[in-house]
N, C-alpha and C positions, 0 to 999 in steps of 0.2 A: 133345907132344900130337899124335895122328895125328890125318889131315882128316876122320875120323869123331867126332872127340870135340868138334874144334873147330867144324863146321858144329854140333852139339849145342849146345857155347854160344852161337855166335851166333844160331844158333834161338830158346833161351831167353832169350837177351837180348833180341831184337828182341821175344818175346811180353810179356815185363815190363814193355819199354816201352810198346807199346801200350794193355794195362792199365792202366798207370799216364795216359798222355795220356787215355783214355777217362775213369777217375773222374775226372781234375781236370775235362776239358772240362764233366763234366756238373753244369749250377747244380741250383741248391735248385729244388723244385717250385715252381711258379707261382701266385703268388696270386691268389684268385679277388676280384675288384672288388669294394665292397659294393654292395648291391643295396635296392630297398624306398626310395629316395631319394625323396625330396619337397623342394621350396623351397617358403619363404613372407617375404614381402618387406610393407613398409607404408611406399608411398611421402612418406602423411604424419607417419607417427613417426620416417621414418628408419631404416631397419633391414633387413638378409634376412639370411635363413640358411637350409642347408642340414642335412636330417637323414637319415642311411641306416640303417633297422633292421637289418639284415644283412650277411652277406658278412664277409668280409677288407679287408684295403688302407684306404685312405685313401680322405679326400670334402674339399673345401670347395665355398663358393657363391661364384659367381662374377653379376658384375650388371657391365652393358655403359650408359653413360647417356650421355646427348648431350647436351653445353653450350649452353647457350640463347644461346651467341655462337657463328655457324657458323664463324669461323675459327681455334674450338680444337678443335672436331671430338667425338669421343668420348671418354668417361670410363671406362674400366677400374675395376673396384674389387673386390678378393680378399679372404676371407675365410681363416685359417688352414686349413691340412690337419688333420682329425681322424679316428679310427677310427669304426669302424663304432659306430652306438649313441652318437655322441656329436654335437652341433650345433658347428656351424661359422657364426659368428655374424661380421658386422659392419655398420659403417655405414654410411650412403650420405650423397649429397650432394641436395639438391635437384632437382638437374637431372631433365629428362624419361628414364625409365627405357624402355629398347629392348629388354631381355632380361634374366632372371635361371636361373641353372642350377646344378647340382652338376655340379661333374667331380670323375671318378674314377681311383682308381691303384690 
């Protein structure tokens, strides 16, 4: 092979590679969040949930409650991931509620 054929394949090689690293690096498109989100919660039946008309990706509801004995602090409480157009439902506890929201993904 003279050094005119062999800088050709290295050339080509190195182009292939490149190539090739580009399509792998690049992910799938980006999912757009859902959007249109509402929560409604009823602290005396017990319940919230989260609902997103739209979008892509996932929602649950999320509700933050504070134990009426301050030295357990706050209460977490997570509702399932759902798609868009679908409610993300759960219970809650008694305690005094401090926040309720949809997060998204």
């Amino acid at each position: 092979m003279t050094t005119r054929n062999t800088k050709r394949a290295v050339s080509a090689s190195v182009t292939a590679l490149l190539a090739a690293a580009l399509v792998a690096g690049t992910g799938p498109g980006a999912a757009a969040v859902p959007t249109g989100c509402t929560v409604q919660y009823s602290a005396a039946e017990r319940w919230a949930s989260s609902f997103c008309a739209s979008g892509t990706g996932e929602h649950r509801v999320r509700v933050l409650q504070r134990h009426f004995l301050p030295e357990v602090g706050l209460i977490p409480i997570i509702g399932p991931w759902q798609s868009a157009g679908v409610v993300s439902y759960t219970t809650i506890s008694a305690h005094t509620i401090v926040n309720v929201w949809a997060e998204t993904r």
